[in-house]
N, C-alpha and C positions, 0 to 999 in steps of 0.2 A: 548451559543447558541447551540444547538441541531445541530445532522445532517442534518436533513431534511430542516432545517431553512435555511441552507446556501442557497447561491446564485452560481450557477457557477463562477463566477465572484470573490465571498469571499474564494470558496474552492483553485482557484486556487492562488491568495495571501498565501493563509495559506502552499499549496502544495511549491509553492517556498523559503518560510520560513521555511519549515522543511528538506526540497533538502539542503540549504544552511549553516542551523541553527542546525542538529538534522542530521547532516552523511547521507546523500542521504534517510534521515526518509520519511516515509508515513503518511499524517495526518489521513488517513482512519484505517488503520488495527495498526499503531504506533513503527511498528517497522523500525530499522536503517538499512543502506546498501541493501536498495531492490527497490530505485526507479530509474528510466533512463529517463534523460531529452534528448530532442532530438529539433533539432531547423532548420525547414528546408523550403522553400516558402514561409515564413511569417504566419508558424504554431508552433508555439511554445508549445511541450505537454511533462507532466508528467504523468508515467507510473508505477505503483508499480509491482513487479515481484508476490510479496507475494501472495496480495488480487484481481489482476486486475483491482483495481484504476485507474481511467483515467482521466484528468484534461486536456485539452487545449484552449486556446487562437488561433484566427483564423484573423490576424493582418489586414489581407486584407479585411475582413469588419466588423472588430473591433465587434464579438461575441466568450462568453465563452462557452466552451463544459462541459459537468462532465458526469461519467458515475461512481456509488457507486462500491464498491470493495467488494468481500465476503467475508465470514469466512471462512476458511478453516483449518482443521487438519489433519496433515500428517499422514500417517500410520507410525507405526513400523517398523524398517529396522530390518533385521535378526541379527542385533549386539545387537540392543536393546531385541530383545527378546531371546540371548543369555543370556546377562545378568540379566535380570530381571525376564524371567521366561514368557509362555504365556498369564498368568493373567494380568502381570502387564503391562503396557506401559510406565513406565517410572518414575524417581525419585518422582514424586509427585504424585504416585498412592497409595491410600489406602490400608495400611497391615491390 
């Protein structure tokens, strides 16, 4: 199923299966150790640090939220471009 296809409702099923399943994973951007679950009023929301992925649940009158998460690439830190040179950004830059 495509992104667009979910459902608020489906993304946040899948956000909590990857929180639980996949080291606090994001099902939006896929990577591990960058989402914060947070549970408070009877809001229950998943937040990705990475992509700013938003997922919640609003208990109190039982509707889902989503809001898509972006792409984002980090710039170079001055280590990297110690190491690698100004061209390159990084090990899987073309020589």
């Amino acid at each position: 199923m495509s992104q667009i296809q979910r459902s608020p409702e489906q993304w946040f099923a899948e956000a909590a299966h990857w929180y639980a399943e996949k080291h606090q994973g994001c099902p939006w951007c896929k990577g591990a150790n960058c989402v914060y679950k947070s549970s408070r009023r009877g809001l229950t929301e998943y937040r990705c640090g990475t992509c700013d992925f938003l997922v919640c649940l609003d208990g109190k009158i039982g509707r889902y939220f989503m809001g898509p998460g972006t792409t984002r690439r980090t710039v170079p830190t001055m280590h990297a471009l110690a190491v690698f040179g100004p061209e390159e950004s990084g090990p899987r830059s073309k020589r």
